[in-house]
N, C-alpha and C positions, 0 to 999 in steps of 0.2 A: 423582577423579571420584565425584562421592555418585548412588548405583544407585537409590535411593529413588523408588517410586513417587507421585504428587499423585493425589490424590482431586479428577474433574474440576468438581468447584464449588471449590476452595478455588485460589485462586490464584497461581501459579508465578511467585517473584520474576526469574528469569532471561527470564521471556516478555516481564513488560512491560520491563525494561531493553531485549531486542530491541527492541522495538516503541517503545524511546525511538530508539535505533540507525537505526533504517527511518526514523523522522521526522526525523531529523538529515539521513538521504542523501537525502532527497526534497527540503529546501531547499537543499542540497549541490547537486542538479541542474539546479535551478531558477536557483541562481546561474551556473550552465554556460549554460541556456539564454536567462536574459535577459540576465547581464550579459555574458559572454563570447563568446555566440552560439558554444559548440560544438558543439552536434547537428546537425551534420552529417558524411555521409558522408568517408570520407578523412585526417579530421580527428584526429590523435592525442590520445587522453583518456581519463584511468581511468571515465572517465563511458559509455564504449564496454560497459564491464565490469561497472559498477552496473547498467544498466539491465538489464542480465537476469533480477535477483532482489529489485530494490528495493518494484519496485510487485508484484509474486507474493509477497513476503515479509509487503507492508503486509497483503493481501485475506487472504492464510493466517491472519496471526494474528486478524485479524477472524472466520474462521471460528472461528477456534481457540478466542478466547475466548467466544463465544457458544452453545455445546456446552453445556448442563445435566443430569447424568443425571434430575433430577426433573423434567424439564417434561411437561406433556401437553398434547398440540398440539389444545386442541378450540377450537369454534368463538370461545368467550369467551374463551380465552387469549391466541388468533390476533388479537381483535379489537385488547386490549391492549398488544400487544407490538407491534402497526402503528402504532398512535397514539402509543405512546412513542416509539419509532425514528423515527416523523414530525416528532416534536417537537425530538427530538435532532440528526439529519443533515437536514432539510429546512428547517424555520425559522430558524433559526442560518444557513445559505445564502444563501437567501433576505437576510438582512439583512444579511450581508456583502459577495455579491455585488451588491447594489444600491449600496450605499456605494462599493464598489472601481468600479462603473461611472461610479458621477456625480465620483470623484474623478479619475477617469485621462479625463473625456470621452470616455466610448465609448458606443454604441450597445444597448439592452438587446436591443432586437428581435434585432438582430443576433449578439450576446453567446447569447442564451438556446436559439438553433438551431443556433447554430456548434457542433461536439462536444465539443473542449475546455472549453464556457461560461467561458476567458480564466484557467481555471487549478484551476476552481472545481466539476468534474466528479465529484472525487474522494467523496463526502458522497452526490451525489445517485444515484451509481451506487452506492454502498454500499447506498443504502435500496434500490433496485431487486430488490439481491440480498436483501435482509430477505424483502420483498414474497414475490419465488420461492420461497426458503426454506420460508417459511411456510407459503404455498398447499401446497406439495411435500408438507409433513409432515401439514396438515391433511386433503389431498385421498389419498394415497395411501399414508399410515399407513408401513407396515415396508418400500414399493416404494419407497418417496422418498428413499434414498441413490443407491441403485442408478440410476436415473429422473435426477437431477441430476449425478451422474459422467458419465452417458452426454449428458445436455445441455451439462455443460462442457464434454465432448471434441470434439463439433460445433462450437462456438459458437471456440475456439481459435484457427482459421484469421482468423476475422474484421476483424481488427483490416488485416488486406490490403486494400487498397482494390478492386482489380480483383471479389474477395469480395465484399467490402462494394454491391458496385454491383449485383451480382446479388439482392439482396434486394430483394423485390416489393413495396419502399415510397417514398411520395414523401424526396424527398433533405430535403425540412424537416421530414419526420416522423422520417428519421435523423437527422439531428441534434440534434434536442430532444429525443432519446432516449438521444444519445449513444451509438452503439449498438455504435462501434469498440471501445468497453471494454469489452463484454459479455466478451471473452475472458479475463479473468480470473477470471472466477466459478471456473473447476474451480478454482482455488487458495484459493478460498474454500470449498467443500465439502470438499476436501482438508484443511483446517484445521482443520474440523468434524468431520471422520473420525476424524482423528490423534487430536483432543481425547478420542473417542468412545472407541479403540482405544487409549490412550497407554502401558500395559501392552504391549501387543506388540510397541506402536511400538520403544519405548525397547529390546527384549531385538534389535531388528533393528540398532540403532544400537551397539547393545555385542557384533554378530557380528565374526567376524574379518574380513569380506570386504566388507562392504557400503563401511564408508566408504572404504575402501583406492581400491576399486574407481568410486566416485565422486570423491573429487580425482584419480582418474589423467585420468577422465574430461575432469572438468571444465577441468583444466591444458592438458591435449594438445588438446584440439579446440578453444579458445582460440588456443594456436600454431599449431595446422595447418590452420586451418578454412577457410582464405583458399585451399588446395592439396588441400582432399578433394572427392571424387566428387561431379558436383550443388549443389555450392556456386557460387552466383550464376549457375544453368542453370537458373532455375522455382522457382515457391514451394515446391514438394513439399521439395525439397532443404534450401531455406534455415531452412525451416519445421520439420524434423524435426532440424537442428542445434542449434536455438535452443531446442526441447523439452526436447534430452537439458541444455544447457546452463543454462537455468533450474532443473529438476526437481536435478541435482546440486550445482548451487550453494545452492539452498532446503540439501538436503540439509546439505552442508558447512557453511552457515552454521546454522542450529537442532544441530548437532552441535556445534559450537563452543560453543557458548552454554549446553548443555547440559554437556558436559563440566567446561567452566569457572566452570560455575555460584555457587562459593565467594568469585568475586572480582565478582559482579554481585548480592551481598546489600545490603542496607539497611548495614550494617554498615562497608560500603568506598566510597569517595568514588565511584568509577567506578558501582559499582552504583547507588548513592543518586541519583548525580546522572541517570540514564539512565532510571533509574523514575518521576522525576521529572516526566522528558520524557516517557515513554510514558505516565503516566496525562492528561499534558495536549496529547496528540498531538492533538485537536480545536482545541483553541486555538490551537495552532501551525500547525494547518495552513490558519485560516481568517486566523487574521493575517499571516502570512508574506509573502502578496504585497505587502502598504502598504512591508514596509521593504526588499525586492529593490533594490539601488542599482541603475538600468538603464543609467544614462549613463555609468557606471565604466570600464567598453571604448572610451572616448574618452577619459577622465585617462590609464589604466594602457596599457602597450604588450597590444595585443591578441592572446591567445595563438594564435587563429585565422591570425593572419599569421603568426608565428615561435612554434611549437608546445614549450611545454617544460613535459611531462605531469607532472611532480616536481613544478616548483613553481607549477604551475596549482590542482594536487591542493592544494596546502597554502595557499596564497590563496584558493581555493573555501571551502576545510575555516574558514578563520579568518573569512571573512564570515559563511557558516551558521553557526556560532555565535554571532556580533557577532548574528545577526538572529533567531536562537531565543532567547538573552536578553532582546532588546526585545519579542519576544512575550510572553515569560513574565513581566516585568514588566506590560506591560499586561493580561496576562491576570489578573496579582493585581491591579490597579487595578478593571479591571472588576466582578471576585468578592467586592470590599467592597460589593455591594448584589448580596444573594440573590436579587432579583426579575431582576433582570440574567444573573448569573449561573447561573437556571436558563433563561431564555429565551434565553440567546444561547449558549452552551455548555452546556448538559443538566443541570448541577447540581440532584441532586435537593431540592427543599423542604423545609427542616426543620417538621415537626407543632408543632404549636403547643399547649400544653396549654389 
């Protein structure tokens, strides 16, 4: 394991491999959810397992990489760094989502209030947490970590419907706000932190006790979770299992990655090919839905009836690939015209002398 500490502007090749990783299991799930219809209760699927740290691992490294020690959050920075992030996560949306509407015949009205927006959520809540971010640091200087920990840890519960109803807004204003995902943000400040603090972080991750202490965790309340106190008796319960379960899984998996960092270099087909993905984690994630086969659960025996989580895992696993490749093909198609390519995925503009 290399102890080395990163200087937080310079870039950490095991983060974006992560964050190739997170974009592989977010169409991994997608292919659970549209083609196989397993998200549901009951239902045996390593997809039960994913979802605990897939989307907290996407937002973390999002905060993670946005962390600058040189920035200064004044009014003209702030203006800057909203209109880029608009132009990156909002426009690109915007023309994707329109397209995936009029191609699938769906309804936009409907589409643009529902919380989900049909898959396409992911982008516009990201910019929302830019938005907060920003304000946070602009408006309340050295209070605005502290101020946003304490808003994520509120905001957490939310994604519970029963929660969510208690909010004193019309139901189409929550929706087109999306506002069930608000509870990932702390894992996006938490990302931000880390980045901030990655010196201390890293000497907690190299104690004797920490990670031990989290797989025991994260293993055993996996298997016993279904037989401990207050599980499936009230949200309190279910709610504080799935905390510790998330937070130790982030754990274990950023420890992973870290440790093993030697074999996630440019250097190694595994690495190379993951950083890959993570630097074009945009692309993939706005194209992914055109190639989701939906009707495949009518060819192939439906695991939903006759559950066999092995090799569900491994026909999920070889579609998400089949269908990250045909984005990243089109995504190089697209990127042969720079005009394209910085208006529909963020590509900065080359200066022209």
């Amino acid at each position: 394991m290399t102890n080395a500490s990163h200087h937080p502007s310079t870039r950490i090749e095991y983060i974006d491999a992560l964050r190739g990783l997170t974009m592989i299991l977010v169409v991994f799930n997608h292919v659970a959810t549209f083609v196989w219809d397993l998200m549901c209760p009951g239902i045996p699927s390593v997809h039960i397992y994913l979802s605990q740290i897939r989307m907290p691992m996407f937002f973390f490294i999002s905060g993670f990489v946005l962390y600058k020690t040189e920035t200064v959050w004044n009014l003209s920075h702030v203006g800057q760094f909203l209109r880029k992030k608009f132009m990156v996560q909002i426009i690109p949306t915007i023309v994707f989502l329109t397209l995936f509407v009029h191609i699938m015949d769906l309804n936009m009205e409907t589409t643009l209030l529902s919380y989900a927006k049909d898959g396409y959520w992911f982008t516009y809540i990201l910019f929302q947490y830019f938005l907060f971010y920003a304000l946070a640091q602009l408006c309340f200087k050295r209070y605005a970590n502290p101020i946003m920990v304490v808003a994520g840890i509120l905001l957490l519960p939310i994604y519970h419907q029963p929660l969510t109803n208690l909010i004193p807004l019309p139901e189409t204003v929550k929706g087109l706000l999306s506002i069930t995902y608000w509870h990932y943000f702390l894992y996006f400040v938490l990302g931000s932190l880390v980045r901030k603090h990655f010196q201390q972080v890293e000497q907690w991750l190299d104690s004797r006790w920490l990670l031990p202490i989290c797989i025991a965790a994260y293993f055993l309340l996996n298997i016993y979770r279904d037989v401990l106190p207050g599980h499936g008796h009230g949200l309190i319960g279910s709610f504080l299992i799935g905390l510790v379960l998330t937070f130790t899984g982030l754990t274990v998996l950023f420890a992973f990655f870290r440790t093993n960092q030697s074999h996630f270099t440019k250097d190694k087909v595994l690495g190379r090919s993951l950083q890959y993905v993570g630097r074009r984690t945009l692309d993939v994630y706005l194209l992914h839905y055109f190639f989701l086969p939906r009707q495949l659960g009518a060819v192939i025996p439906a695991f939903k009836e006759h559950p066999m989580p092995v090799i569900e895992a491994a026909c999920s696993l070889v579609i998400a690939l089949m269908i990250v490749a045909c984005c990243l093909l089109v995504s190089n198609i697209i990127r042969l015209s720079p005009l394209l390519a910085h208006y529909l995925f963020g590509v900065k503009q080359q200066q022209t002398q």
